[in-house]
N, C-alpha and C positions, 0 to 999 in steps of 0.2 A: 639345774644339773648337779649333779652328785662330784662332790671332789673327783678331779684324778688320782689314781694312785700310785705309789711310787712303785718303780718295776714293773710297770704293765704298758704297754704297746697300744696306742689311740692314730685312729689316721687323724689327718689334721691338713691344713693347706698352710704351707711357709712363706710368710712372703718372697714374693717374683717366682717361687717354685712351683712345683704340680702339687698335685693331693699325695703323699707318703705317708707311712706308719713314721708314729716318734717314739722317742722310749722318755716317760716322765722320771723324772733324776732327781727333781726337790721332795723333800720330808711331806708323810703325809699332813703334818700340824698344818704348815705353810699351805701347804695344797685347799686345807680348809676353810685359810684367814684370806691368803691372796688372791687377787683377781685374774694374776697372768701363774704357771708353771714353767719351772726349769723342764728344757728337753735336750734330746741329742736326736735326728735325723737316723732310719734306716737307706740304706742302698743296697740295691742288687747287684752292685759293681761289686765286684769280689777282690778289688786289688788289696796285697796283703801290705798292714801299716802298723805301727807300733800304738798308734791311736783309734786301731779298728778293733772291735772286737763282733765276732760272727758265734752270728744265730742259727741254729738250725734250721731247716723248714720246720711247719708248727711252733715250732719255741717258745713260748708265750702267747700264742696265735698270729707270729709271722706266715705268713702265705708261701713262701718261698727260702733260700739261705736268703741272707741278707746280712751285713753288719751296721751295725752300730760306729754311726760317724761321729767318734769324741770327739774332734776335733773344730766340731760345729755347733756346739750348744749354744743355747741359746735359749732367749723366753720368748712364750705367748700367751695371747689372752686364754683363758678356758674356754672360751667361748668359741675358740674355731677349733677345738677338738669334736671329736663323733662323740658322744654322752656315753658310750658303753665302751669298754677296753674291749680287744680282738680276743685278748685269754686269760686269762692264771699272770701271774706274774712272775718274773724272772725268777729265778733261785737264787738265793743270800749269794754264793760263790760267783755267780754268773756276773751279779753286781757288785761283787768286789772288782772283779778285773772291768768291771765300764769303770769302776773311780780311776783305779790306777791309770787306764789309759785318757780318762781326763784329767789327772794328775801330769802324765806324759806331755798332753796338749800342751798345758798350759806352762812347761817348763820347771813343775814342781820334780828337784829330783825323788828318786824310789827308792828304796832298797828290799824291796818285796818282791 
């Protein structure tokens, strides 16, 4: 399987979870060398959170709106990703605000 890459959308099965899109968050070098990648989870739940950050439908080749659940990264093996991304990958601005709102998670303050 070919690296994941950073900014692109992979369904994936999470442990105890269903099959969801993830959005990959570690650098593409890492993605090369390591055997698991950094993710954050999609949901369709739309509730609005300081650690969510929402997708369009399409947006990467999300299926539907959906956000970005910072507050849930996490790694997995490569191995339970799909081998091909859903699209394109995010735009440089889109992944600024997923850091920040994993910066938010994790209690790092901002001033951004």
């Amino acid at each position: 399987m070919k690296a994941p890459g950073r900014g692109h959308l992979y369904w994936a099965r999470l442990p105890g979870d269903k099959r969801r899109p993830v959005l990959v968050l570690s650098p593409d070098a890492r993605n090369e060398r390591a055997h698991d990648v950094i993710v954050a989870p999609l949901t369709t739940t739309l509730r609005p959170s300081p650690t969510h950050v929402r997708l369009r439908p399409r947006e990467a080749g999300a299926q539907q709106a959906s956000v970005v659940a910072c507050e849930r990264i996490t790694t997995l093996e490569r191995a339970v990703l799909d081998p091909r991304p859903l699209g394109g990958p995010l735009s440089e601005e889109r992944l600024n605000e997923v850091a920040r709102a994993v910066l938010r998670a994790i209690g790092v303050p901002i001033g951004l």
